[in-house]
KEPA-114066 format. One record per residue (C-alpha): residue number from 1; residue in three letters; y, z, x. Coordinates in nm, 3 decimals, decimal comma. Example, Ala and Ser with C-alpha at 12.3 -4.5 7.8 and 13.67 -1.06 7.14 Angstrom:
BEGIN
   seq   type         v         w         u
     1    ala    -0,450     0,780     1,230
     2    ser    -0,106     0,714     1,367
END
This chain:
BEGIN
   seq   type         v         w         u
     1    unk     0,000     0,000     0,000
     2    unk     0,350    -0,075     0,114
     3    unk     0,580     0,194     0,212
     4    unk     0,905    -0,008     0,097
     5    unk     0,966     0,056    -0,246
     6    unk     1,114    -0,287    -0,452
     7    unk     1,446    -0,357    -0,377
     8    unk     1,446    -0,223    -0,061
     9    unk     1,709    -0,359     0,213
    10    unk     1,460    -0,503     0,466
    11    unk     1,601    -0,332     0,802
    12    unk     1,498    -0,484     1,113
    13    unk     1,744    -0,598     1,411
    14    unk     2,049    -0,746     1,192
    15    unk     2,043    -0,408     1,030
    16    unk     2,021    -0,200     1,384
    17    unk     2,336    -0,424     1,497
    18    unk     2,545    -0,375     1,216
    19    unk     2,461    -0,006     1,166
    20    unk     2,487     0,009     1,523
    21    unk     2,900    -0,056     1,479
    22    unk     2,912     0,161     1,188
    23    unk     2,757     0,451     1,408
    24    unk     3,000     0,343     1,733
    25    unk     3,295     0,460     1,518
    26    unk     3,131     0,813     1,409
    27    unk     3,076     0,797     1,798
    28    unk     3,436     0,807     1,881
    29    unk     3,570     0,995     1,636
    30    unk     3,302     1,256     1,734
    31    unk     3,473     1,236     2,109
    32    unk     3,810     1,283     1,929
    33    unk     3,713     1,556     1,717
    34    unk     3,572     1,788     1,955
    35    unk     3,816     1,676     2,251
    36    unk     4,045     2,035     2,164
    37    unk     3,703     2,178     2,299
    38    unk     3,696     2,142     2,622
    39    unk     4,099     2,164     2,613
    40    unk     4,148     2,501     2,405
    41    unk     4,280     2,702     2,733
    42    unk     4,465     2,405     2,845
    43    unk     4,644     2,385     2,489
    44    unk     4,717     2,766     2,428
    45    unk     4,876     2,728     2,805
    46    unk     5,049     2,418     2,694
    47    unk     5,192     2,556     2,395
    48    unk     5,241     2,874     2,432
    49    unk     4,964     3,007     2,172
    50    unk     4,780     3,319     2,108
    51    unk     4,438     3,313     1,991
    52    unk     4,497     3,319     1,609
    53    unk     4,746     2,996     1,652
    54    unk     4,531     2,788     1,875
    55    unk     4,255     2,867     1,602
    56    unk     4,471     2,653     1,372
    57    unk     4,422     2,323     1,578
    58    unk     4,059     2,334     1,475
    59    unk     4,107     2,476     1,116
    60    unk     4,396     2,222     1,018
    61    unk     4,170     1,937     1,151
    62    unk     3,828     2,084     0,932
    63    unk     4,041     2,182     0,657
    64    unk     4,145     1,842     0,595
    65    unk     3,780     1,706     0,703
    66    unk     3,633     1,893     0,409
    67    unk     3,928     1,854     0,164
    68    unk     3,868     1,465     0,216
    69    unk     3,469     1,475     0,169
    70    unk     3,457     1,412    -0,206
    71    unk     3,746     1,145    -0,235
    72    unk     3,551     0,957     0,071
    73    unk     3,275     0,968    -0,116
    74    unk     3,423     0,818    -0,413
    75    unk     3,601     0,523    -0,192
    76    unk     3,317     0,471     0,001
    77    unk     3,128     0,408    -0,367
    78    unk     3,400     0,216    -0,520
    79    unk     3,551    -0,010    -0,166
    80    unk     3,244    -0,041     0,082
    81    unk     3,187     0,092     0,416
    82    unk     3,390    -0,151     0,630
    83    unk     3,718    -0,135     0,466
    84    unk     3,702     0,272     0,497
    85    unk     3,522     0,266     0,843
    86    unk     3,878     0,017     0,936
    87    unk     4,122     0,297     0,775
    88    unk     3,909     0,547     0,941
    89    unk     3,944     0,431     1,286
    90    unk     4,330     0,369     1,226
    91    unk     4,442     0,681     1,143
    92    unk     4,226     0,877     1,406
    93    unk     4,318     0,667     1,679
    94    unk     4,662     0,744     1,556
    95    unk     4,627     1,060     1,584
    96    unk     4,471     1,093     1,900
    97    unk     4,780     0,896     2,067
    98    unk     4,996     1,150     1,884
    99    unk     4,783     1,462     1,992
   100    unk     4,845     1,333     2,393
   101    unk     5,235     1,315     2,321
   102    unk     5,305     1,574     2,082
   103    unk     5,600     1,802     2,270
   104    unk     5,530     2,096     2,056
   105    unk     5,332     2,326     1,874
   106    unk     5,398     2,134     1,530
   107    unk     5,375     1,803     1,649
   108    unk     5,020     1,868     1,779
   109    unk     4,914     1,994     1,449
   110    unk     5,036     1,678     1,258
   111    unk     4,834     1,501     1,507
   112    unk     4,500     1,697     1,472
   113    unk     4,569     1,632     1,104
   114    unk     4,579     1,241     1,093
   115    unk     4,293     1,322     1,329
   116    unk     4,095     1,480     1,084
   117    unk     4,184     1,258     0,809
   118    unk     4,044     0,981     1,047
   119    unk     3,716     1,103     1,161
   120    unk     3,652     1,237     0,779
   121    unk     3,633     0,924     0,658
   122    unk     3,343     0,788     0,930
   123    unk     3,018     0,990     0,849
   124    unk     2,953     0,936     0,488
   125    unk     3,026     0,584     0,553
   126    unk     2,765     0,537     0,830
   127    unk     2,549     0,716     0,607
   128    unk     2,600     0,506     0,342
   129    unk     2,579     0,201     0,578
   130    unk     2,230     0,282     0,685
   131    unk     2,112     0,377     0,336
   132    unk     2,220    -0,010     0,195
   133    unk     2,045    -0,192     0,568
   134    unk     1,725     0,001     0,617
   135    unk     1,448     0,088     0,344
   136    unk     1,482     0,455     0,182
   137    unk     1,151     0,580     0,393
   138    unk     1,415     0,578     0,689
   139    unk     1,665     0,779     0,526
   140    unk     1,574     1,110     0,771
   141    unk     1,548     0,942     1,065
   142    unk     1,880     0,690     1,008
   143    unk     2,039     1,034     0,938
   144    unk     1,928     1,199     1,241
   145    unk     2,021     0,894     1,476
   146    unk     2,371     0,930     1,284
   147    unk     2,390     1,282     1,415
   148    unk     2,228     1,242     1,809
   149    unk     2,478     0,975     1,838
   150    unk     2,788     1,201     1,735
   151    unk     2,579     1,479     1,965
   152    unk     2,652     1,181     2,231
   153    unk     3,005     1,156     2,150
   154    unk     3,037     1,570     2,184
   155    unk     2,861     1,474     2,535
   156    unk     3,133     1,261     2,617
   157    unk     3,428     1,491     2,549
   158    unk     3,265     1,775     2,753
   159    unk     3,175     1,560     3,014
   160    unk     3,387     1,266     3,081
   161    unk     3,716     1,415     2,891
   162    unk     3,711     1,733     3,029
   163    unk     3,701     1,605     3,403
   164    unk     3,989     1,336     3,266
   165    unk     4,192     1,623     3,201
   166    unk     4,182     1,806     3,476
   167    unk     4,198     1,522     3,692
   168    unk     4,506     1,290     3,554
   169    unk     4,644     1,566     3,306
   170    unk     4,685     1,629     2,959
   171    unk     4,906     1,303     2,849
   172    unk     4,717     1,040     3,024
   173    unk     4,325     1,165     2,914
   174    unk     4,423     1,166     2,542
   175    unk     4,640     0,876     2,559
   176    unk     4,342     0,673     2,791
   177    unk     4,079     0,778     2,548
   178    unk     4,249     0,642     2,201
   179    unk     4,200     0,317     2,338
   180    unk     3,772     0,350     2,247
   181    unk     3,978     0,352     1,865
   182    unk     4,140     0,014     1,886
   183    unk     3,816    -0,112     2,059
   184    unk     3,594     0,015     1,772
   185    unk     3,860    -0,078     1,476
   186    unk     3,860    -0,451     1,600
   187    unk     3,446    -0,438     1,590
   188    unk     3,407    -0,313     1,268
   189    unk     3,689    -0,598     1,158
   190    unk     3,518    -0,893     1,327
   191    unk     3,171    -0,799     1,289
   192    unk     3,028    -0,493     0,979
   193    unk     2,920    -0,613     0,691
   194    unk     2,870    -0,357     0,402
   195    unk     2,515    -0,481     0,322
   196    unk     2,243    -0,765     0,365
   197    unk     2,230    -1,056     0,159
   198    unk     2,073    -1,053    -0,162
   199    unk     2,109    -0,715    -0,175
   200    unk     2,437    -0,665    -0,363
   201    unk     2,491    -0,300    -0,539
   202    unk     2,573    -0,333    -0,885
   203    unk     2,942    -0,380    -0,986
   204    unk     3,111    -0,073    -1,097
   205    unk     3,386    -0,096    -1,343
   206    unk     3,764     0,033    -1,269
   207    unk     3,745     0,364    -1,521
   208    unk     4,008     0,536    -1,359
   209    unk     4,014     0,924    -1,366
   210    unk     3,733     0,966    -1,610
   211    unk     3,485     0,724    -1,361
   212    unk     3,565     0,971    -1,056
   213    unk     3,554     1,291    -1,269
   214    unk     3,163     1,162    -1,392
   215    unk     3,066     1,078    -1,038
   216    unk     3,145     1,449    -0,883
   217    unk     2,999     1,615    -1,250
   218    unk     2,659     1,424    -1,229
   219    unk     2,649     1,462    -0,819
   220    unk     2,695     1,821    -0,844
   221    unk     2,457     1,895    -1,127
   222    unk     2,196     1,781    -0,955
   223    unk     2,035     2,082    -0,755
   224    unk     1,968     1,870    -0,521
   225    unk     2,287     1,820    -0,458
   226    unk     2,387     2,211    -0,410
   227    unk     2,107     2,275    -0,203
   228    unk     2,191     2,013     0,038
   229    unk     2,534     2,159     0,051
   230    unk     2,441     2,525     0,114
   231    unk     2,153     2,399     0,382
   232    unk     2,453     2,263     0,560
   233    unk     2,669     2,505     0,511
   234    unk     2,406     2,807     0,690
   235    unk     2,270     2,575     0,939
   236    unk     2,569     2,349     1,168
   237    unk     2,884     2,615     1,190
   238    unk     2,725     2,832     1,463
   239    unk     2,715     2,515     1,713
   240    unk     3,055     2,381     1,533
   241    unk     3,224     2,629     1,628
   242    unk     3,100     2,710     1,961
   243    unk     3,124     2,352     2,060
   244    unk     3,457     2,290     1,882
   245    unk     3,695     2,554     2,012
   246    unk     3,534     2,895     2,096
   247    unk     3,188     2,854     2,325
   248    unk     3,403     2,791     2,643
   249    unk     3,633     3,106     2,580
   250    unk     3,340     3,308     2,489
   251    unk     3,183     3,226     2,793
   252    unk     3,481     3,249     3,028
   253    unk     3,668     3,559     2,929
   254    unk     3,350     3,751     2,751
   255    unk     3,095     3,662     2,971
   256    unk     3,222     3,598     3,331
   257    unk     3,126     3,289     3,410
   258    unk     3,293     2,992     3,572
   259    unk     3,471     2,658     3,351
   260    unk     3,197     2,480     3,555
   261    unk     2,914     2,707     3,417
   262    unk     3,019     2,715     3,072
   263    unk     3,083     2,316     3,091
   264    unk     2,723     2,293     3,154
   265    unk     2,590     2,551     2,940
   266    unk     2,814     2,362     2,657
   267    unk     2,639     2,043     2,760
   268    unk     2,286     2,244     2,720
   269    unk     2,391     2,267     2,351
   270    unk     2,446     1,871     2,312
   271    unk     2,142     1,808     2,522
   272    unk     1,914     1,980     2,292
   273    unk     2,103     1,878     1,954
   274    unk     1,979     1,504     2,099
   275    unk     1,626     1,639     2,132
   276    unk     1,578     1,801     1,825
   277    unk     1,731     1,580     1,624
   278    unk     1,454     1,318     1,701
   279    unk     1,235     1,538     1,652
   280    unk     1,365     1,699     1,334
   281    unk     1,393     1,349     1,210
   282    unk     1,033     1,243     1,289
   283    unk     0,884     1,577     1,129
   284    unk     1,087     1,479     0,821
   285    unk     0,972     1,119     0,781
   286    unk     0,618     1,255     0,797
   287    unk     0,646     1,555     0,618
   288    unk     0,887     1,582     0,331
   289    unk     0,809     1,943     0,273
   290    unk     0,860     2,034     0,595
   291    unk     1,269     2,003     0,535
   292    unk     1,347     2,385     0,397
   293    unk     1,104     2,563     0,701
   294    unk     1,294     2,390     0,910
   295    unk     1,608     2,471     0,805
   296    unk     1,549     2,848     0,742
   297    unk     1,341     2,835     1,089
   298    unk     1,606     2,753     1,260
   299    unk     1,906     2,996     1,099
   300    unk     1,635     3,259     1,118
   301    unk     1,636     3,188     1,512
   302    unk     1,955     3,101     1,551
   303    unk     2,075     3,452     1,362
   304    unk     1,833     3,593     1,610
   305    unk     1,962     3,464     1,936
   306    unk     2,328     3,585     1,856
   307    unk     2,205     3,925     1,762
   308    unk     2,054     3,950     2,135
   309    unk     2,338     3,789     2,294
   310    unk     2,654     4,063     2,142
   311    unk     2,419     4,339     2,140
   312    unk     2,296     4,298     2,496
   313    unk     2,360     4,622     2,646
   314    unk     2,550     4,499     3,010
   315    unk     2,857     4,380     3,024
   316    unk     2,750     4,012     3,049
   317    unk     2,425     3,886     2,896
   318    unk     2,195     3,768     3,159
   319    unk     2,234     3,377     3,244
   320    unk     1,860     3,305     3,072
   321    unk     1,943     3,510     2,746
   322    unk     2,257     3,204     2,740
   323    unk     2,068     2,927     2,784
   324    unk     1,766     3,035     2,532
   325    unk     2,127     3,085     2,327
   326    unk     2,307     2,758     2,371
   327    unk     1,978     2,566     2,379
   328    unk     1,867     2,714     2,016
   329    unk     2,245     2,646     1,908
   330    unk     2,114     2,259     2,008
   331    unk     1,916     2,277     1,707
   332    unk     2,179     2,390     1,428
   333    unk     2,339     2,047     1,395
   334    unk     1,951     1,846     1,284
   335    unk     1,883     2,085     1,082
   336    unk     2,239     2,018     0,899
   337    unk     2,110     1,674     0,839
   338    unk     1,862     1,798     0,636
   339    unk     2,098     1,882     0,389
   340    unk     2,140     1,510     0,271
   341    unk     1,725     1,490     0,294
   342    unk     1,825     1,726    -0,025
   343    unk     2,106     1,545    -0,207
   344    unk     1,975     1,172    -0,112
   345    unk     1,666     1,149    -0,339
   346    unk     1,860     1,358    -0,608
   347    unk     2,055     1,112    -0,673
   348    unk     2,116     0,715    -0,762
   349    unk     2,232     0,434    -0,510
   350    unk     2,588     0,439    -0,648
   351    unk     2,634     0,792    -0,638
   352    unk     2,480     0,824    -0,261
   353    unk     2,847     0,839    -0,127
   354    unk     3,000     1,146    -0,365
   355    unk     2,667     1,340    -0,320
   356    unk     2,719     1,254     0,067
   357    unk     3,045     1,401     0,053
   358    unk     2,938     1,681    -0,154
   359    unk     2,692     1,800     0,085
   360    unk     2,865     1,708     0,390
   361    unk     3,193     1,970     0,292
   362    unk     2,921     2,295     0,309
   363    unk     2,929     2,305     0,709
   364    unk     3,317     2,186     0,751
   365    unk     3,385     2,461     0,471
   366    unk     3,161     2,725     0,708
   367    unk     3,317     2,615     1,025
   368    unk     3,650     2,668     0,906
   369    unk     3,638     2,972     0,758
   370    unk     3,459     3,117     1,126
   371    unk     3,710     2,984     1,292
   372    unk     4,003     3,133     1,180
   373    unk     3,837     3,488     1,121
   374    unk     3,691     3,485     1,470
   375    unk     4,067     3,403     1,592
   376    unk     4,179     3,716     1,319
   377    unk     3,926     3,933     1,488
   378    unk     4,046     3,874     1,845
   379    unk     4,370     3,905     1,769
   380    unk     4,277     4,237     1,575
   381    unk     4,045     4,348     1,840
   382    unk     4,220     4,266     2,158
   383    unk     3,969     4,005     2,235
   384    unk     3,651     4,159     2,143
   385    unk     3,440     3,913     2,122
   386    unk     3,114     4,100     1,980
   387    unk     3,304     4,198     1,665
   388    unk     3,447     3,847     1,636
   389    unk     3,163     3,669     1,699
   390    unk     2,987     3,875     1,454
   391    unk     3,119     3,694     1,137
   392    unk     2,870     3,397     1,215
   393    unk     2,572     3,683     1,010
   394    unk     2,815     3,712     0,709
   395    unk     2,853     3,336     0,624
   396    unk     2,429     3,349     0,741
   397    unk     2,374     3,580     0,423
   398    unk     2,578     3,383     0,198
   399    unk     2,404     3,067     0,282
   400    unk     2,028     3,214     0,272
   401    unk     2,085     3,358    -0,032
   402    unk     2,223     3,102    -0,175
   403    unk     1,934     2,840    -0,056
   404    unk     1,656     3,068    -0,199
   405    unk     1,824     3,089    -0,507
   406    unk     1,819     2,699    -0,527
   407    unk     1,489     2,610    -0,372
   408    unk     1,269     2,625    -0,675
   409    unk     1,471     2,438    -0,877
   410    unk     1,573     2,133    -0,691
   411    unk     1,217     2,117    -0,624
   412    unk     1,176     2,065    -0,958
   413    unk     1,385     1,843    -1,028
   414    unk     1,287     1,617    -0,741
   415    unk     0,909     1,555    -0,840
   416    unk     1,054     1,494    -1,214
   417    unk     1,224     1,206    -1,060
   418    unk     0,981     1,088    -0,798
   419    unk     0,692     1,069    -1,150
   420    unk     0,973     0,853    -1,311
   421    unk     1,042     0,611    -1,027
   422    unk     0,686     0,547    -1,019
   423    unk     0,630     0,512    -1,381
   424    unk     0,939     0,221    -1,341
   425    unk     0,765     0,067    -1,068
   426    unk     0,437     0,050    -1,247
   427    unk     0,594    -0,112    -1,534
   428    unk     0,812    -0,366    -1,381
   429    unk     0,533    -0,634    -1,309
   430    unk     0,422    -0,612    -1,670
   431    unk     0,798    -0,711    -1,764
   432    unk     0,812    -0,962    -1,518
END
């Protein structure tokens, strides 16, 4: 028996080229969006900022990242995925090249807002990309190559940008690097197509306010569609925002080591993200059922690991307990892909984008929120980090709870429409 369900997109190279443009904008966006990571000391310096205000950079630029998830959802439903992929690489190139300028505090936050604004528009359109070129079996593993690929981007920044900046200085890294925007905007113009021939989605009708209000109702009654959000929303913020702002303060100031050694143990966390994610994705492809272990295995570990790490009793945790860390933080961003394993099969083709978005706000929403208490807490605390640091459980909690609550249900729901799909396809050669 055939694994490709009827009107399946067909995949094969064309598909890998064009997603592969789609993905090369998610790729730089990813270096542009955690860039302020490997800069944070370098900015509060630069701007005179304590610990609560250089917080802000990060929590501006997720704030408007989640605020934007559902209404890129909608646009990438109603417009395509090239014409938002084009705006998207616009308006974070933009705001890159404003970032590198900016001669002040408030300047630099407009910038890391356009920023945002760019990069939120990238993800649920590669997403959506791969779901209209390759066949629906390779939803988990398209998903997980969408997420090693941004996992290369993060490589990038704390690699290449950080030695940029340190080498030819603030205004000529960020300025150098937006030029990887133009380069991608002017692929995705010449070459993406939103889908193969012959395989056309239905037109939807303009309905205005009512259309966009019955897209985010049906997406979000869908449990499905909840539990994909809250499975993101426990599972990426600990490596979010470790990677995006406060791992290489953590590591300098609370644990004594070197910018070099926490450059590399920040790498550590990219490194393994890669890993796992093709792994994750393989498990996933083989095993449906396999998604929720995973994702509670891996908060259950991660919750662990922290635990250990602030209630070592030394000064400094020992260099191995940091690397079991930062390698286990590796995994938190695959198992945040799961999440859309959740909402994708809960939902139709043309509401694929809107549940995307859906899901995708849980860890931006998580992320933000630990980012400016953490920032609260050191301000509070005089820098201690164990108390700051200590939020991550709270938002943990939440999320568990919140994901065992759901579980039974959306599972439920999902072999209701799995016996109905199959009844369809039974029937259709009989109508033919």
């Amino acid at each position: 028996m055939s694994s490709t369900l009827p009107g399946d997109p067909p995949g094969g190279r064309r598909a890998l080229a064009v997603w592969g443009i789609g993905v090369s904008v998610y790729f730089v966006a990813v270096i542009f969006r955690t860039s302020l990571g490997v800069a944070g000391l370098d900015a509060a310096d630069r701007f005179h900022v304590n610990a609560s205000a250089l917080s802000t950079f990060s929590i501006l630029q997720l704030l408007v990242y989640a605020g934007m998830q559902i209404p890129v959802g909608l646009l990438v439903d109603r417009l395509g995925t090239k014409k938002v992929l084009a705006l998207g690489a616009v308006l974070f190139t933009a705001g890159q090249l404003g970032f590198a300028f900016s001669p002040s505090y408030g300047m630099a936050l407009a910038s890391r807002a356009l920023l945002g604004c760019g990069d939120a528009l990238t993800f649920i359109s590669v997403l959506r990309l791969g779901g209209r070129w390759f066949p629906a079996r390779r939803g988990p593993l398209v998903a997980q190559f969408a997420g090693l690929v941004g996992m290369a981007g993060n490589l990038v920044s704390t690699l290449v940008l950080a030695r940029l900046l340190h080498g030819v200085g603030w205004t000529a890294a960020f300025a150098g690097s937006a030029a990887a925007g133009a380069v991608v905007f002017v692929l995705v113009l010449l070459f993406l197509k939103d889908h193969p021939e012959g395989h056309e989605p239905e037109p939807l009708p303009h309905q205005g306010a009512a259309y966009v209000r019955r897209q985010i109702a049906a997406a979000w009654r869908e449990p499905g569609t909840r539990l994909g959000l809250w499975v993101h929303f426990t599972t990426q913020f600990p490596a979010m925002v470790f990677l995006l702002l406060w791992g290489l303060p953590f590591l300098v100031e609370a644990q004594g080591l070197s910018r070099a050694t926490a450059g590399e143990l920040l790498t550590l966390v990219v490194l393994s993200n890669m890993v796992v994610g093709l792994v994750y994705g393989q498990i996933v492809a083989r095993h449906h059922g396999a998604r929720l272990p995973l994702a509670l295995g891996t908060v259950g570990t991660t919750a662990a690991l922290w635990a250990a790490t602030l209630a070592y009793p030394g000064p400094h945790a020992p260099m191995w307990l940091l690397i079991v860390l930062c390698t286990v933080l590796g995994a938190c961003g695959p198992a945040s892909m799961l999440g859309f394993d959740f909402a994708r099969p809960a939902n139709p083709p043309e509401r694929q984008g809107t549940a995307s978005g859906i899901t995708n706000m849980g860890g931006f929403v998580a992320s933000m929120t630990t980012l400016f208490a953490i920032g609260v807490l050191l301000d509070a605390t005089g820098d201690d980090y164990t108390v700051a640091f200590s939020v991550v459980f709270v938002l943990q909690a939440l999320g568990v709870a919140q994901i065992l609550r759901l579980r039974k249900q959306a599972a439920r729901r999902e072999r209701e429409r799995l016996v109905a799909s199959r009844v369809e396809t039974v029937h259709v050669p009989a109508q033919a």
